[in-house]
Structures are given as C-alpha cells and as structure tokens.
C-alpha positions in Angstrom: -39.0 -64.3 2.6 -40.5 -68.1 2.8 -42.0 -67.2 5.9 -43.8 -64.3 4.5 -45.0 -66.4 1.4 -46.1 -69.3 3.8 -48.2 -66.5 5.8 -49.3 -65.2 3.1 -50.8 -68.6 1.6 -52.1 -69.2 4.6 -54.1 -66.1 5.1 -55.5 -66.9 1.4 -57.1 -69.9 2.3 -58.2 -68.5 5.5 -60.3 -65.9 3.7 -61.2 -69.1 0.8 -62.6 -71.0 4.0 -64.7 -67.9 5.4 -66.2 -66.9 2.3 -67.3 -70.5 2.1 -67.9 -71.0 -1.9 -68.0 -73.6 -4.1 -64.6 -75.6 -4.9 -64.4 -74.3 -8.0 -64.5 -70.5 -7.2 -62.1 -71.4 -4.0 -60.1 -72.9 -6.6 -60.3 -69.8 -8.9 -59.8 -67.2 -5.8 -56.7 -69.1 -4.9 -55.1 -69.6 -7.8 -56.0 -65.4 -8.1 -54.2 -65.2 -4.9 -51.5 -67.8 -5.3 -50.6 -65.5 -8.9 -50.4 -62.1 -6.9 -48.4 -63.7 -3.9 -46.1 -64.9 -6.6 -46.1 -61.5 -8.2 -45.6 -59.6 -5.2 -42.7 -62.0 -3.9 -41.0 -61.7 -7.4 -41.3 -57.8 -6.7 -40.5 -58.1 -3.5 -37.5 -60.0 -3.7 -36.4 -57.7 -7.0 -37.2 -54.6 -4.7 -34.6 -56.2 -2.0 -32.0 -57.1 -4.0 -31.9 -54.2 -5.9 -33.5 -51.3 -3.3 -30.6 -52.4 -0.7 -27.1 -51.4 -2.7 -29.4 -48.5 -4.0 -29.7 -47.1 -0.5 -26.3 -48.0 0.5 -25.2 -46.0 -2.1 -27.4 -43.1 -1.1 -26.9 -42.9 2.3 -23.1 -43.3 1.5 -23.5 -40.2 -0.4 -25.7 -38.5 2.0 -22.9 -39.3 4.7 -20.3 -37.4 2.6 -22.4 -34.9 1.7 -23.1 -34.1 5.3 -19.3 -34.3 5.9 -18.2 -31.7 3.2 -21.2 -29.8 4.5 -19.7 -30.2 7.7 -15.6 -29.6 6.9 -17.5 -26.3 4.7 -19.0 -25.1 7.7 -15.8 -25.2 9.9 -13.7 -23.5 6.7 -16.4 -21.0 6.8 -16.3 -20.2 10.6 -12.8 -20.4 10.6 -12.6 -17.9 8.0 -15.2 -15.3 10.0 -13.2 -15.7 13.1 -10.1 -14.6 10.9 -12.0 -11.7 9.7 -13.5 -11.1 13.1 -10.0 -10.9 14.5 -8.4 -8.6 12.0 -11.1 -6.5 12.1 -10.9 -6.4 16.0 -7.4 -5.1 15.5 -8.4 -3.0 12.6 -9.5 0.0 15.0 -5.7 -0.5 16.3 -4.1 -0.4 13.0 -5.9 2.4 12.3 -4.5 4.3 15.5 -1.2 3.3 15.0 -1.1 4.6 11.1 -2.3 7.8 12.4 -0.1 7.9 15.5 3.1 7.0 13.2 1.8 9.7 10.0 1.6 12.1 12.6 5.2 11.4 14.0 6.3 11.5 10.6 4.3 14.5 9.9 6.1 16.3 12.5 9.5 14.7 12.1 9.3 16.0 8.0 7.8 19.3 9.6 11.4 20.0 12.2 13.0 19.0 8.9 11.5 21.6 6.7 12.3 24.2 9.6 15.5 23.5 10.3 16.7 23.6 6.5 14.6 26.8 5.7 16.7 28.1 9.0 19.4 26.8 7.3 19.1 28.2 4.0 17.8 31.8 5.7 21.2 31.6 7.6 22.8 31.1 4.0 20.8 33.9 2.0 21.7 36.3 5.0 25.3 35.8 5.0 25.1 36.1 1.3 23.5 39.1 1.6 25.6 40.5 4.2 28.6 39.9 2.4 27.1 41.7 -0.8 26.5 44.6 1.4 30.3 45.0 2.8 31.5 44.2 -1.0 29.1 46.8 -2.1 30.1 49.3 0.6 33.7 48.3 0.1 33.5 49.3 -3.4 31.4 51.9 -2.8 34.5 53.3 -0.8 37.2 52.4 -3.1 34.7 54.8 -6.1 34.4 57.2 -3.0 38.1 57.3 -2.3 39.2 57.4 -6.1 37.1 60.1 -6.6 38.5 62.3 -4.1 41.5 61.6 -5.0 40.8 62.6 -8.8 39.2 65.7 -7.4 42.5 66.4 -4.8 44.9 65.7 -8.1 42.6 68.0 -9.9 42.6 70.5 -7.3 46.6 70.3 -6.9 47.1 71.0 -10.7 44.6 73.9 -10.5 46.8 75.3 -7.1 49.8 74.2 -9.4 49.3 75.9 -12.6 47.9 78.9 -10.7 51.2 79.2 -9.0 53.5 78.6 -12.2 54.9 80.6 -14.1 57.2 80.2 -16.8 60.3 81.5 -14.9 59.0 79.1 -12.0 59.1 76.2 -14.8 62.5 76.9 -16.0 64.0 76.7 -12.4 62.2 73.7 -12.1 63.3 72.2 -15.3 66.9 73.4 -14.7 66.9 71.7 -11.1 65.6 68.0 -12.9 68.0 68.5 -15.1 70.8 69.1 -12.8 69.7 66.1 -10.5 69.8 63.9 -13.6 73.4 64.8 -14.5 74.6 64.2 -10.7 72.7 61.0 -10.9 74.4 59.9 -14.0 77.8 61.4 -12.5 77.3 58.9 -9.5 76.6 55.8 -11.7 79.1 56.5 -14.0 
C-alpha cells in the first residue's frame, strides 16, 4: 500500500514537472492530486479491509453451494438408476404376475372341476337312490294292490261258493276245534 502511494506521488509530480507551470499552479495541481491519492488510498484501503472477508464469505458460500449442488446431483442420479433398475425388471415382474395368475387360474379352474365332478357324483347317487326308493315303493303299492284285488277276488270265489248249510258246517267245525283246544289246556 505505501508503495502504491509513493508511486503514485511520484507520477504526480512527474506530470507537475511536464506541464511546466508556475509554482503556484504546480502547488495547486499537487495538492489536487495529493487530496485524491489520499482519497483513493482511504478507499482503497476501506475497499481491502472490508472487500476481503466479504469475498471469503462468498466464495465460502459459493463452495457449499456447489457441494449441495454436487451431493443433489449424486441423490438425483442415484435415485434414476433405482428407477432405471426397477423398471428394467418391471417387464419381468410383469411376466411373472401373469405366469403365476395363470397357474393360479388353472389351479382354481382343476378345482372348480373336480368339485362340480364331485357334487355331479353326489346329485346322481341322490338321484339314483330316489329312483330305487321310488320304484321300491312303487312295488310295495303294486304288490298291496294285488293283493287287495286277490283278497277281493277270494271273497267273491268265497261267498259265491257259500251257502248257509256250507256256513253252519263251517261254524260247527270252529266250534268243535275250540272245545278240543280248551279240552287240551284244561
């Protein structure tokens, strides 16, 4: 800083020696001169002491700025190659989902057979066994129905045949076989 204020005063009266005036302008111009050296090395020296922790500062914010850019960045990239991968192995994903629906598909499918099979199976022996009971009692009406119509018959046959003299012997031969009963007994 002296050194810049000692060129500078030098340079000054250099051009006061050139311009080759009276004493009393050269003293005038200097002074002029020596007043804006002191100005500008009051400035100057303000400038430098205050200017220098000013851009510390800055570039110490700059720097960290840069580095959150930086560590942002590498989150960002890190996140796309995430993204990149899963969606590399979406398409795969994909094909298995399909491939293990379709399994299920089919395995729900074999299921939905094998218990309407099942159940068919069921209703049939159900069925069957509706038919024999039905055709079993269908029989048993047939067969009590002949029957009625035999006993009916056999009554007819029998009341055509008897006569009253018929149906004293009878009634005298019951009786008879009571009274030997009741003989034996007693």
């Amino acid at each position: 800083m002296k050194k810049l204020f000692a060129t500078f005063l030098l340079t000054c009266s250099l051009f006061a020696a050139e311009e080759g005036g009276t004493a009393a302008a050269e003293s005038m111009d200097i002074w002029k001169w020596l007043n804006f050296a002191l100005l500008a090395g009051i400035l100057g020296w303000l400038i430098a002491k205050n200017l220098g922790p000013v851009l510390v500062t800055r570039s110490a914010q700059i720097r960290e700025g840069l580095a959150a850019g930086e560590k942002a960045k590498a989150d960002a990239e890190a996140r796309a190659a995430a993204v990149q991968a899963k969606l590399a192995t979406l398409g795969q994903s994909i094909a298995e989902m399909k491939t293990s629906a379709k399994e299920e598909r089919e395995r729900e499918a074999d299921r939905i057979r094998r218990e309407t099979a099942a159940e068919l199976q069921r209703i049939q022996a159900h069925a069957k066994q509706d038919v024999e009971s039905a055709g079993k009692l269908a029989r048993l009406e047939m067969q009590r129905y002949a029957a009625k119509l035999a006993i009916d018959l056999a009554e007819q046959k029998v009341r055509a045949r008897m006569s009253p003299e018929k149906q004293a012997e009878l009634l005298n031969r019951f009786i008879g076989e009571i009274a030997d009963s009741s003989a034996q007994l007693g």
